[in-house]
C-alpha positions in Angstrom: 9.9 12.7 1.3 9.2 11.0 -1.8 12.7 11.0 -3.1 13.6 10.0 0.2 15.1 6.2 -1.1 16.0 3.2 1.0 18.7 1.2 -0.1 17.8 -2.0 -1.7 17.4 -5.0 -0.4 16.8 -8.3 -1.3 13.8 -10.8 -0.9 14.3 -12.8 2.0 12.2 -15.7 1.6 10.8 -18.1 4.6 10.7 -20.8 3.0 14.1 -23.0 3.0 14.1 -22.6 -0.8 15.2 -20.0 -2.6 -16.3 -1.0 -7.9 -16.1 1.2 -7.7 -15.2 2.0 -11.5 -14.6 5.4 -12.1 -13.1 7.0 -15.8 -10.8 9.1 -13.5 -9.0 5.9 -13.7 -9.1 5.5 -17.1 -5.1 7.2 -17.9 -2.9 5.4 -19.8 0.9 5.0 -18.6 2.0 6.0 -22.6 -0.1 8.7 -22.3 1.2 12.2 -21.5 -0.6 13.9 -18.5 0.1 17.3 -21.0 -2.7 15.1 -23.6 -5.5 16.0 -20.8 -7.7 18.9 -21.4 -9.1 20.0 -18.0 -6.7 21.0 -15.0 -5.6 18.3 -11.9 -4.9 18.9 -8.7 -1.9 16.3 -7.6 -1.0 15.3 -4.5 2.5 14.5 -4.2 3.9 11.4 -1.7 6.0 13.8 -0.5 2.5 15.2 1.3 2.7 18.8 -0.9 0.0 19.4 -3.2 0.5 21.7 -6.1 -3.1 23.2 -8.5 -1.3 22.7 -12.3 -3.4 25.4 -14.0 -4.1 25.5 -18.2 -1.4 27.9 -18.7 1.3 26.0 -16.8 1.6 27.9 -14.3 1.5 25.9 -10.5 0.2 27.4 -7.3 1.1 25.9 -3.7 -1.9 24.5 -2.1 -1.6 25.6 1.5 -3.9 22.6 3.0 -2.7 18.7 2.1 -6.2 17.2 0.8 -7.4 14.7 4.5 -8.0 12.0 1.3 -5.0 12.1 -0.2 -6.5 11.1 -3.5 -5.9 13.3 -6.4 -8.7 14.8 -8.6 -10.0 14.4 -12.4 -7.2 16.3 -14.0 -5.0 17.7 -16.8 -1.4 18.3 -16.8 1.7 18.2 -14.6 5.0 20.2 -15.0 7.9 17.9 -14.4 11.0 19.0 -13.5 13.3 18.2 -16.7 16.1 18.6 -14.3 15.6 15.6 -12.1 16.5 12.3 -12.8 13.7 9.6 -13.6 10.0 9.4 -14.8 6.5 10.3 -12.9 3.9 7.9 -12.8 0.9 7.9 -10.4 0.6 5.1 -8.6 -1.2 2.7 -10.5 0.9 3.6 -13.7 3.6 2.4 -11.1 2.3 -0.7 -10.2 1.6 -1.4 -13.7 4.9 -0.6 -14.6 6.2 -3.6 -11.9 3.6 -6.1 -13.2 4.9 -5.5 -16.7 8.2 -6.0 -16.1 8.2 -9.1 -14.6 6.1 -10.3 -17.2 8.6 -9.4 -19.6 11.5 -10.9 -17.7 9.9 -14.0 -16.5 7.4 -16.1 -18.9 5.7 -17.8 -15.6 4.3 -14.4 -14.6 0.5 -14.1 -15.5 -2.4 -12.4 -14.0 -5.8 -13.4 -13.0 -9.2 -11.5 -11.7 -11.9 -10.0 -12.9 -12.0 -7.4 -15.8 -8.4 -7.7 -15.4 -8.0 -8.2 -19.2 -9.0 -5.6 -22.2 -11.2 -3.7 -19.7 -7.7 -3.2 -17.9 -8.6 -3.9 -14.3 -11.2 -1.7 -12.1 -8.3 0.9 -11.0 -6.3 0.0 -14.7 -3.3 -1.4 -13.0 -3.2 -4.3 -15.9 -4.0 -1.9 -18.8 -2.9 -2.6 -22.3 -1.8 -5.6 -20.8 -3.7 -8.3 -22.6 -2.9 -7.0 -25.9 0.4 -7.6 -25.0 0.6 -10.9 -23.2 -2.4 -12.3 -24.4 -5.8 -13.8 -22.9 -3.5 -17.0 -21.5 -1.4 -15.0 -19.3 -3.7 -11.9 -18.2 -6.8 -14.0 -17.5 -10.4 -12.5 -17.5 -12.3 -14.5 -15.0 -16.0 -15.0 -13.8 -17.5 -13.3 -10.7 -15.8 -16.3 -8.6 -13.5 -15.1 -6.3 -13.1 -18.4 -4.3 -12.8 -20.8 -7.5 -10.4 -18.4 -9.5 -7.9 -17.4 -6.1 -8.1 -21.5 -6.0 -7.7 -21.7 -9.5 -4.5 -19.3 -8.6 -2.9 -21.6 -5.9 -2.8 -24.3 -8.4 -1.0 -22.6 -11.1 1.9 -21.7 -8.3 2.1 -25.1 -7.0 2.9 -26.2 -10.7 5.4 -23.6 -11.4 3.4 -20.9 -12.4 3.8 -17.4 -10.8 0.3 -15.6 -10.9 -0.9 -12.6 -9.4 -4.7 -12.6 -8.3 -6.5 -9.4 -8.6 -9.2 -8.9 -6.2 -11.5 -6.1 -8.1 -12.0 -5.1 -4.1 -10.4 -6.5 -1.2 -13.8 -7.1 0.5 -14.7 -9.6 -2.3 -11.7 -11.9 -1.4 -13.6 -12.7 1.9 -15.2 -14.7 -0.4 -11.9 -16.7 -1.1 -11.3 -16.6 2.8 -10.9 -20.4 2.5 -8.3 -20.5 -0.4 -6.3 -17.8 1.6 -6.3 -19.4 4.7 -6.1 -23.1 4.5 -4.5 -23.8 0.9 -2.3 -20.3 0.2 -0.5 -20.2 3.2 -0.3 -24.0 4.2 0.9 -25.7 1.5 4.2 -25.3 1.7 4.0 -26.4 5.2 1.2 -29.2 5.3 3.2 -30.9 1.7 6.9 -31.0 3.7 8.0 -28.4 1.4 7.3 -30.5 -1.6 5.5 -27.4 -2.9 6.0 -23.8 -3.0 3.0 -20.9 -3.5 4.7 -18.0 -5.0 1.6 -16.2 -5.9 0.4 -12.1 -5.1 -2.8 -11.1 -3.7 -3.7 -7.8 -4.7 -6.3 -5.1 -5.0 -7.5 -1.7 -3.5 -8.8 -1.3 0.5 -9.4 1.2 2.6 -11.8 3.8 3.5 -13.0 5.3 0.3 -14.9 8.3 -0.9 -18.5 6.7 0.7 -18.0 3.5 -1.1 -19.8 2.1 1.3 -19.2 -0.5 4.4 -18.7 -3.4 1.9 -16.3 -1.4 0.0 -14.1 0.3 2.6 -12.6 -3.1 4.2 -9.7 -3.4 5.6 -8.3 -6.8 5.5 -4.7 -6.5 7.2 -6.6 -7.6 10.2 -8.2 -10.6 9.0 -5.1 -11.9 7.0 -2.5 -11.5 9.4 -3.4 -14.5 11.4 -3.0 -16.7 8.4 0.5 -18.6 8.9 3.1 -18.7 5.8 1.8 -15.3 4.6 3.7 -12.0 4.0 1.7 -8.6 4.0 3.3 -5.7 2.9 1.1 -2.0 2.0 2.2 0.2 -0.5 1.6 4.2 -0.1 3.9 5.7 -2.4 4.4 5.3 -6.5 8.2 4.0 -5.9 7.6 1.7 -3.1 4.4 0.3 -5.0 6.9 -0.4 -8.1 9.6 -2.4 -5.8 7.0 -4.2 -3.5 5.0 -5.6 -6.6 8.3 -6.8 -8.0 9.8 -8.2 -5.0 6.3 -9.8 -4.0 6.4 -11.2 -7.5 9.7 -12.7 -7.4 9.2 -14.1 -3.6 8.7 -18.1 -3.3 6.3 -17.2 -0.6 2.2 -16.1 -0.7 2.3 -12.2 -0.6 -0.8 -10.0 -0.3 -0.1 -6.9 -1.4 -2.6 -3.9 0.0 -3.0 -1.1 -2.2 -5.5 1.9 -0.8 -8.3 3.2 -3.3 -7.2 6.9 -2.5 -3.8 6.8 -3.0 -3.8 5.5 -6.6 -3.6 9.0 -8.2 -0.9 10.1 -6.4 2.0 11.3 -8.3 5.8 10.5 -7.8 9.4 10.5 -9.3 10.6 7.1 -9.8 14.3 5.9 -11.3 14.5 4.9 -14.5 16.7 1.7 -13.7 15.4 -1.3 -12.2 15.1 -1.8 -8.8 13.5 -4.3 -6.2 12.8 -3.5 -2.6 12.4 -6.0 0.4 9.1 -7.1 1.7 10.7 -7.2 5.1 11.9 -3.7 5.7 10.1 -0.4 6.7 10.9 3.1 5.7 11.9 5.7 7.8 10.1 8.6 6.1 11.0 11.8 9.0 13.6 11.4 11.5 13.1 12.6 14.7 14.2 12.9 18.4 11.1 13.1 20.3 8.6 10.4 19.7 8.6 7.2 17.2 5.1 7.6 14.9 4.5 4.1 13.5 2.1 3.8 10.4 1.3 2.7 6.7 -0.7 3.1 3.7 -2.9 6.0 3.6 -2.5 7.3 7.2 1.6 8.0 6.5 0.2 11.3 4.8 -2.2 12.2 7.9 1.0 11.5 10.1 2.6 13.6 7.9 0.4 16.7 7.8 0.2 16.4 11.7 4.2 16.6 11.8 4.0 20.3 10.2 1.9 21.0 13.2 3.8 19.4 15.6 7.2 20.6 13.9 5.6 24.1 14.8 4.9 23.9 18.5 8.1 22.5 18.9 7.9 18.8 18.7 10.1 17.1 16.5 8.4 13.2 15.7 9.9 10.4 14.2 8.1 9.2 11.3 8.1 5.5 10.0 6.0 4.0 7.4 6.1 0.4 8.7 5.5 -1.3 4.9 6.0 -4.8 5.8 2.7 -5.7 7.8 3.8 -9.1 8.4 6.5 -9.8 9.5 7.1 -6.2 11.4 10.6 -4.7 10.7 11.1 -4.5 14.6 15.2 -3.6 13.6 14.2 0.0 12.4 11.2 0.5 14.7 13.5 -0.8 17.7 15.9 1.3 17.0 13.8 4.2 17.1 12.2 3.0 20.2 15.6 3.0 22.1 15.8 6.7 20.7 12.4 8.3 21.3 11.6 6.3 24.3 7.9 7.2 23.1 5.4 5.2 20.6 2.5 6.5 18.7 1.0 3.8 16.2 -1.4 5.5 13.8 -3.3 2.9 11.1 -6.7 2.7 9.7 -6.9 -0.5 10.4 -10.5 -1.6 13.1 -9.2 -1.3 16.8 -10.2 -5.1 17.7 -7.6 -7.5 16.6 -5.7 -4.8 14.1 -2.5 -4.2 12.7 -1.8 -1.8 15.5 -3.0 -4.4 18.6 -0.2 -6.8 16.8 2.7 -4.3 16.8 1.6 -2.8 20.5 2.2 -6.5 21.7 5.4 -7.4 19.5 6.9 -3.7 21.0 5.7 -4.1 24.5 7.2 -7.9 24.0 10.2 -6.9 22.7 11.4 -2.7 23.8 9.4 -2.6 26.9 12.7 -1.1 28.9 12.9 1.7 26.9 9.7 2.9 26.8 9.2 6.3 29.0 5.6 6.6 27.9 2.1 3.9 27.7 2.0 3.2 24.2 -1.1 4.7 22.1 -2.7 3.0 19.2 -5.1 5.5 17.0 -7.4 3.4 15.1 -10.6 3.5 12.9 -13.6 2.7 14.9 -14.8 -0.5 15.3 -18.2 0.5 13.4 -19.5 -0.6 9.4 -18.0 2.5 7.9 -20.9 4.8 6.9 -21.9 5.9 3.5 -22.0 9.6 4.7 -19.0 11.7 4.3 -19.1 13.2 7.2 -19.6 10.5 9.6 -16.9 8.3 7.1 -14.3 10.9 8.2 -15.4 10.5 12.2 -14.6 7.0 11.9 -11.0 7.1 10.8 -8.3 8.4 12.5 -7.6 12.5 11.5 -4.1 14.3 11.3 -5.8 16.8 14.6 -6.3 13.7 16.8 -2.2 12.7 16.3 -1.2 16.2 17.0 -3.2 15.8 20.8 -1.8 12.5 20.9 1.7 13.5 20.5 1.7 16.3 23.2 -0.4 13.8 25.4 2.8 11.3 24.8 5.4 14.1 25.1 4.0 15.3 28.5 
């Protein structure tokens, strides 16, 4: 599934215009994985997971880890044979900041610890030294005044990307967001565009906590003049970074704090994807499974279930939160006749309420079946584990879903 590439497209722009800090994070995109001492277990995007053991040797996990997140680890076997480089997915997201940094001098960064520390999740790494304080800007515990601080750089020219050290702290910035980043370019006439990226990790965590396991999509999406997109895999984190960057319109960019370790081929040449478009990661004949971020890879460890009782689902990681790619999901939907949105998103007012109502709006003649929207409960999300998992959505509730659907 990983190596399962989209064509490119190009940016489409609407404008008229062209804490949790932990040392697993500490792995350095120059470094080899081959350099680490103790062994890692990798979860692929491809949703296989493979134990690399001391003497090289690789076993085949038999379960997919429910967290997706890979563990403190040592070294991978590549395949020499295939085309490309791996990088997790913060070495790839790195590798998309730093190349548009090289090819455009307007391109800084701005956030906390973002500078010689390298970032909370090291996504800027190494970065400062070779930019310089100017253009990868360590800032204070001030998330409204330095996303503010942000908005004003694009409006004169400047192309920043604010890092949010959490996205729960950019509630703190709610204002910015809302009434300056996304209507600028509208309340000014057009006399000024906001080509800046708002970025940082989400999502239900490890017990990080309620404050730490926000998910935003749901606040953000009412904001007019704002594109969403989530990334969930190493090669669609590299070309949504880079498209985001190189878009003339605000873009806040989700990343999920599990997925960060997870490992992926990418091409060597360069190559930009479009914020607009989603990916259809399984086709399928009997029912359309809409989803993003972290939940693609409980969608896809319910598919092997389903695959085996005889059910063969459709499987599309939606990507572009706002606006919704309805060309691919329609098109599915006139297929299937069946929809099954799966997100991690809060029930009330989520990503999945939004896309129920723009299908239902839109392919309401060719549904067979009530849509169903699996959520996260609309609950703070506990510190215990085991409650944490009761909260989100799990691959064993979209199997039951599925057959419910497929009646």
């Amino acid at each position: 599934m990983a190596t399962l590439f989209q064509g490119l497209g190009a940016v489409t722009p609407l404008s008229p215009s062209n804490s949790f800090e932990s040392t697993k994070f500490l792995l350095s995109s120059r470094r080899s994985l081959s350099e680490r001492k103790s062994s890692i277990f990798v979860v692929r995007s491809d949703a296989k997971g493979n134990q690399v053991l001391k003497s090289g040797a690789t076993r085949k996990s038999e379960l997919l880890i429910p967290n997706a997140v890979a563990t403190q680890g040592s070294s991978s076997v590549a395949s020499a044979s295939k085309p490309g480089h791996e990088l997790l997915l913060f070495e790839a997201l790195r590798e998309g900041l730093e190349e548009e940094m090289e090819r455009d001098a307007t391109v800084c960064v701005m956030g906390e610890d973002v500078g010689h520390y390298g970032g909370s999740y090291k996504v800027t790494r190494n970065l400062a030294e070779k930019f310089g304080d100017l253009r990868v800007l360590d800032t204070p515990i001030a998330e409204n005044a330095f996303t503010g601080m942000g908005i004003g750089a694009a409006m004169t020219g400047l192309r920043p990307i604010i890092e949010g050290m959490n996205m729960g702290f950019l509630l703190l910035a709610f204002n910015q967001i809302s009434n300056n980043c996304g209507m600028l370019h509208y309340t000014s006439g057009g006399q000024f565009k906001i080509p800046v990226v708002i970025r940082g990790p989400g999502g239900v965590g490890r017990q990080l906590g309620a404050e730490h396991s926000q998910r935003l999509e749901s606040y953000f999406q009412s904001i007019p003049g704002i594109q969403m997109v989530a990334c969930s895999t190493p090669y669609n984190a590299k070309g949504l970074m880079k498209a985001a960057i190189r878009s003339d319109n605000p873009v806040i960019l989700f990343e999920h704090v599990l997925l960060y370790n997870l490992k992926e081929r990418i091409p060597d040449e360069e190559y930009v994807l479009s914020l607009e478009e989603a990916e259809m990661v399984r086709p399928g004949e009997h029912v359309t499974i809409l989803t993003y971020s972290r939940m693609r890879y409980h969608v896809m460890q319910a598919a092997k279930t389903l695959v085996n009782k005889g059910y063969d689902p459709e499987v599309i990681d939606i990507r572009s939160l706002k606006p919704f790619d309805l060309h691919t999901i329609g098109n599915s939907i006139k297929k299937t006749h069946r929809v099954l949105i799966v997100e991690e998103c809060m029930r009330t007012g989520g990503i999945g309420a939004s896309l129920t109502a723009a299908i239902t709006e839109n392919f309401h003649d060719y549904l067979d079946a009530p849509i169903i929207c699996l959520s996260s409960q609309d609950v703070p999300t506990p510190y215990a584990g085991t409650l944490e998992e009761w909260t989100v959505v799990q691959p064993a509730q979209i199997v039951t879903a599925v057959e419910q659907l497929c009646q």
